[in-house]
N, C-alpha and C positions, 0 to 999 in steps of 0.2 A: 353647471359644469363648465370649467374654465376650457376658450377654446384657446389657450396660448398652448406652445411648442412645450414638452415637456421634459424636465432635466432630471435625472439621477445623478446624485451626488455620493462620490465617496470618500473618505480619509476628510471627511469635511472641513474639521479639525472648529473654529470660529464663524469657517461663513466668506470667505473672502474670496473664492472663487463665486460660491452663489451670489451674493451681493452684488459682483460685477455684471453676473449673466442676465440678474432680476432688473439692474438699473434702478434708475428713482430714487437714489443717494447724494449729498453734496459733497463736494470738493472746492478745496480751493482755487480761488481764481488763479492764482498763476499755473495750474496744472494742467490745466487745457490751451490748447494751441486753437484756438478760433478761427485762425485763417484756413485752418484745414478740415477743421469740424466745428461751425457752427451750429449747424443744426442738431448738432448733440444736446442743445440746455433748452428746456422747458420753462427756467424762470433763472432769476439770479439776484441777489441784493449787494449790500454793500462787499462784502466778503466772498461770496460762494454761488460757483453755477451749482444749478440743482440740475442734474444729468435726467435726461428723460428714461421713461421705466422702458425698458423691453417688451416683446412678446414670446420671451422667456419664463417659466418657473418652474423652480425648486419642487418636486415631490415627494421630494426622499433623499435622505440626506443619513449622514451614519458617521461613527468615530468612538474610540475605545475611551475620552477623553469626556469625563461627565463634568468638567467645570467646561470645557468648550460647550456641552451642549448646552447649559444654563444659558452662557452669553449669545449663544447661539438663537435658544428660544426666546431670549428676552427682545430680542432684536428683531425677529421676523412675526411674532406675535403683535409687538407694535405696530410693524412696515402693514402687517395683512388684515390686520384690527380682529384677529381672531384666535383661539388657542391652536397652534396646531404644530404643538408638541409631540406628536402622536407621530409625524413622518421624520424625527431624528431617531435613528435607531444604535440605542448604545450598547453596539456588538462590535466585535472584530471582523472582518470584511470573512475571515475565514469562517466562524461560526454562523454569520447568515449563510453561506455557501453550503454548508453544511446541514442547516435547517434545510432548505430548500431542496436540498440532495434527500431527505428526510420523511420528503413529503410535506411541509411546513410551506406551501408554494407563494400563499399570501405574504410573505413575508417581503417577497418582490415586486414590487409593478409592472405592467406589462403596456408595449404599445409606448416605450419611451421613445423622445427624439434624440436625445442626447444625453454621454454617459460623460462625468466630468472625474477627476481624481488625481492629488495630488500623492502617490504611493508614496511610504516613507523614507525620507531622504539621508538620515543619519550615515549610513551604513555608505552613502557614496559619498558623503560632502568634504571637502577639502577641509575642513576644519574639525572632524571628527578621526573615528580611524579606520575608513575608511575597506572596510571588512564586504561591502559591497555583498553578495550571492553567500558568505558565508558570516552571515550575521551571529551574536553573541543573544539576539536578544528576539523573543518570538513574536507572535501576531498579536497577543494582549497584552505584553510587553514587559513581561518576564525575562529574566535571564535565564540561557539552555545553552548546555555544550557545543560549540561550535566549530569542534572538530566531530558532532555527528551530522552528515547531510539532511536537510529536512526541507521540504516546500512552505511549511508553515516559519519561518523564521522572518525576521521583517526584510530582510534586503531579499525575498521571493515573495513577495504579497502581492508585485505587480501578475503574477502568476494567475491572482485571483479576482486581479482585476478583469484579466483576461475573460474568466469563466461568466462573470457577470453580465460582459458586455455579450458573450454569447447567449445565454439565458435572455436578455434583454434586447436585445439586436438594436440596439439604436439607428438611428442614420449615420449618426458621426462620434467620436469621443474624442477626447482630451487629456491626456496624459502629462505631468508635469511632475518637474525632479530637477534636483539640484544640480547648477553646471559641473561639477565631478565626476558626474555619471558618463558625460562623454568621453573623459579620459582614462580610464578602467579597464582598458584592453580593449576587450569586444564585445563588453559590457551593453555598448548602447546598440550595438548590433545585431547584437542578440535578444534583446527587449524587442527590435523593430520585427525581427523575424519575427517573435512568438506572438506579437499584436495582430499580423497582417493573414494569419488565418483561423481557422477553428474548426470545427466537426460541422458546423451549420451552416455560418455564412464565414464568406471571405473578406478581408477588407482591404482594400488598397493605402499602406501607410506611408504619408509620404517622409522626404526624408525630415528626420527632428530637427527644430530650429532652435539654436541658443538665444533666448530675448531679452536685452539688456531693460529694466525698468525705469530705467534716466532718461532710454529713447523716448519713452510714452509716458511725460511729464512726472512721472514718479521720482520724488526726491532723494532717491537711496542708489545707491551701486548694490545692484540685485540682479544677477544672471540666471536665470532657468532654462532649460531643456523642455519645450514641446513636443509630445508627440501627437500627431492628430491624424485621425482615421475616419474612412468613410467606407460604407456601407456600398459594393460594387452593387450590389442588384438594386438597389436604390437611387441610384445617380443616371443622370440623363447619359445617352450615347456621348454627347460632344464633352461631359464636364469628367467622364470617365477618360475620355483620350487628352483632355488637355489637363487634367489633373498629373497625369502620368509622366507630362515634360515641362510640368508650373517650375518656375524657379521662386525663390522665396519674396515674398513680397508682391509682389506683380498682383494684376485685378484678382485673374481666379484664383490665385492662395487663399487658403484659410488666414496667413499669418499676417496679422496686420504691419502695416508700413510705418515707420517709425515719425514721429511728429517731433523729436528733441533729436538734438545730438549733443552728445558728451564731447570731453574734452579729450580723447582717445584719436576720435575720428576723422578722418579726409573728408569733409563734406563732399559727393560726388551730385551729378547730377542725373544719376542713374532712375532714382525713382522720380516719381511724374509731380508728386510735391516736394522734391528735395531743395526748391527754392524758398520756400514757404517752411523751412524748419528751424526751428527756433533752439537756442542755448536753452542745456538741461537745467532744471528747477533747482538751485541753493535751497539745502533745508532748512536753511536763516527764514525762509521765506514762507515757512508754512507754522514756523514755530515763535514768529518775533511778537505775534499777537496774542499769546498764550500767557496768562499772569500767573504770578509765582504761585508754588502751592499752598503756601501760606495764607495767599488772598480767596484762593479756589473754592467753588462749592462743587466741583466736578470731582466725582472720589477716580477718576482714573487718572486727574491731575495731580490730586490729594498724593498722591501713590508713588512714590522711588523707591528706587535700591538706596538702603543705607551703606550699603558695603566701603569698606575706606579704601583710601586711593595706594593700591601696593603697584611700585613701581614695576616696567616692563612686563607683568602680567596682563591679561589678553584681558581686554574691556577699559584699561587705565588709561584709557587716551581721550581725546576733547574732540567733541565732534567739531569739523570747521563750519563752521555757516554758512562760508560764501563756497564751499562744496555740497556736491553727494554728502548723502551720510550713508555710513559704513552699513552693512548690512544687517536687519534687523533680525536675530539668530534666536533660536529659542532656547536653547542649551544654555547661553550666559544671563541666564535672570538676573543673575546675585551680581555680575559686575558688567553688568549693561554700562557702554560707553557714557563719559562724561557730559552731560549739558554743559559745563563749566566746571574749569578745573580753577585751584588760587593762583596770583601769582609767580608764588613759591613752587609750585607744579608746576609752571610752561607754559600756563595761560596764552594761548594767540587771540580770545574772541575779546578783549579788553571789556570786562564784563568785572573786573576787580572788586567794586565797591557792592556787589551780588553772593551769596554765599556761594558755595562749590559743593555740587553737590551732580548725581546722576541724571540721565534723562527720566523723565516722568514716565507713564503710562500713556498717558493722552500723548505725550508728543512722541514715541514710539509708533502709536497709531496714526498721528500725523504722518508723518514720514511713511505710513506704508499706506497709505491715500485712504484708511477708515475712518467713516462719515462722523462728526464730533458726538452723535446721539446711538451711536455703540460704545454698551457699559461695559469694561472690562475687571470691573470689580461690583461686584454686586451683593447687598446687604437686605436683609429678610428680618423683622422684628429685634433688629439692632447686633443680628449677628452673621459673620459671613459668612455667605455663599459660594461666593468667585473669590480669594486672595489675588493682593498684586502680583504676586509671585507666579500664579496659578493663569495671570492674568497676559504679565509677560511672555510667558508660553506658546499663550491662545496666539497675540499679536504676532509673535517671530515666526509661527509656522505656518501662516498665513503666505495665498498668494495676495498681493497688492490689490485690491476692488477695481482701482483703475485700469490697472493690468489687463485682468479679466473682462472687462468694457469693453478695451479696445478688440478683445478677441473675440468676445460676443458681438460686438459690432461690424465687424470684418462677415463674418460666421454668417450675420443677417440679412447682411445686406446683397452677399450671394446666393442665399436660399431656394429660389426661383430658379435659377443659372445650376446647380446642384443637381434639386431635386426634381424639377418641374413643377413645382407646384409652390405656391405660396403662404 
């Protein structure tokens, strides 16, 4: 029996919040800040620290999404050298609540440390439309009347997130969703409310934090919304009063302190490494050693959109190298941003004498810091499994691994100071 801290995962989607929680992944060397966490790499070679594992794992994990959980199980069957297929449960967060409600109780685990989930974001996100609490589209992801009110719709599933983390009491959870969701009235205010009690236990939520993923070496302009909760009867006297006046970043926050800064920012000297913070990662930089797909034996390089380049439509632009790259979205499979555009397009990465063609799979997953030995096209007696398509997907609605690290690692490094206990 494993004595590490135990995680319930939901809206799983690929893995890329567990991935970060579990540790013991590689990243590119430019994506870590050394001066400010060395002791994060366990080994490192020419290319890649290998981030140390956690004493975090995954128990249970879930998502409506069965090409996710293939790449899912392909990936943690490796990492744990053992099948354990059996803790991705491919149900809708409503229908295990449901079971459970049922009498189906096993269906849960109990004595979790931690509830992690990323509720689905569609319904808030600036680039969608934005339907927020009165979604078109329900918990298995059907279309339903959306002028009739229902708690089961996707933009109220965080509802059942809710119920989860009551059944399950964690010490702490995690919540995460697209920066849209802050601006939606009183959308996020209202989430904060319905997190911070329940029929059982109470939880003190503090306030949501926007985390840019450029700050914490991730090569993409990617904003999300935390929300993160603790377990009042669980928390020591002192980490209960100073929780309650934490401001963001500072020791006892959950939220990790940023290691990068983007080109947005006033560098201040506010936080205690803000001297030690290094210019955000160019996603030239995580992609320049990636050979074309034509040379590739990696089928998630093998792998682009063919779509052809129609002008001022969304996705028909060239990602720049020596920036951010644009946000890795999972709704635009089919015209996923240019790796290189011709010439006669606009070309700025002078890249001419190269075909024009989209971003790959693999360099998708670059960009949102997953380890190069997660397959996101997977093939079974010469036929597939995962499609790139299907694959693209998994990557966009992912949070960043590295992301996740840094939050796991803030998370553990307080544990003691938290709970009392280590």
């Amino acid at each position: 029996m494993s004595n590490k801290k135990k995680v319930l995962s939901l809206f799983s989607c690929g893995g890329g919040m567990d991935i970060g929680f579990e540790g013991g992944f590689t990243i590119p060397k430019c994506c870590l800040n050394t001066d400010i966490h060395p002791d994060w790499i366990s080994k490192e070679d020419e290319k890649y620290y290998y981030l140390k594992e956690t004493d975090f794992e995954t128990i249970f994990a879930n998502d409506i999404n069965p090409y996710a959980k293939r790449t899912w199980v392909d990936y943690f069957n490796r990492k744990r050298k053992q099948d354990i297929s059996e803790i991705y449960i491919l149900d809708s967060i409503v229908d295990i609540v449901k079971k459970y409600r049922n009498g189906e109780i096993s269906i849960l685990p109990i004595n979790v440390d931690i509830v992690t989930g990323g509720f689905p974001c569609q319904d808030f996100s600036v680039a969608g439309k934005r339907k927020g609490f009165m979604s078109s589209v329900s918990h298995n992801g059907e279309k339903v009347d959306d002028n009739i009110p229902t708690d089961e719709n996707r933009g109220k599933l965080y509802i059942w997130m809710k119920e989860i983390i009551e059944i399950t009491q964690p010490k702490v959870f995690i919540a995460e969703n697209v920066k849209g969701l802050s601006n939606l009235g009183e959308v996020k205010d209202i989430i904060q409310k319905d997190f911070s009690g329940s029929s059982k236990k109470e939880y003190i939520v503090l306030t949501p934090q926007i985390l840019h993923a450029g700050r914490y070496g991730v090569p993409q302009n990617r904003e999300r919304i935390i929300f993160i909760g603790f377990r009042k009867d669980a928390l020591t006297e002192e980490a209960l009063e100073m929780l309650k006046e934490s401001v963001p970043f500072d020791e006892v926050s959950p939220y990790p302190a940023p290691t990068h800064y983007i080109e947005s920012d006033i560098v201040d000297l506010y936080y205690e490494t803000s001297s030690l913070l290094k210019p955000y990662v160019p996603c030239g930089k995580v992609l320049c050693d990636l050979v074309e797909p034509d040379n590739s034996t990696d089928l998630s390089q093998m792998s682009f959109s063919k779509a052809k380049y129609l002008e001022k439509l969304q996705g028909n632009t060239e990602v720049k190298l020596h920036r951010l790259a644009p946000t890795i979205r999972s709704e635009h499979h089919g015209n996923i941003e240019f790796r290189r555009l011709s010439k006669d397009h606009g070309s700025t990465n002078n890249e001419f004498m190269l075909p024009e063609r989209r971003l790959t799979l693999r360099e998708c997953a670059r960009i949102q810091t997953f380890p190069d030995d997660y397959s996101f096209v997977l093939k079974e007696n010469n036929k597939l499994k995962v499609s790139p398509s299907a694959g693209y997907k998994i990557v966009g609605n992912a949070v960043p691994p590295l992301l996740a690290y840094h939050i796991a690692s803030k998370i553990r490094k307080n544990w003691s100071f938290y709970f009392g206990e280590d």
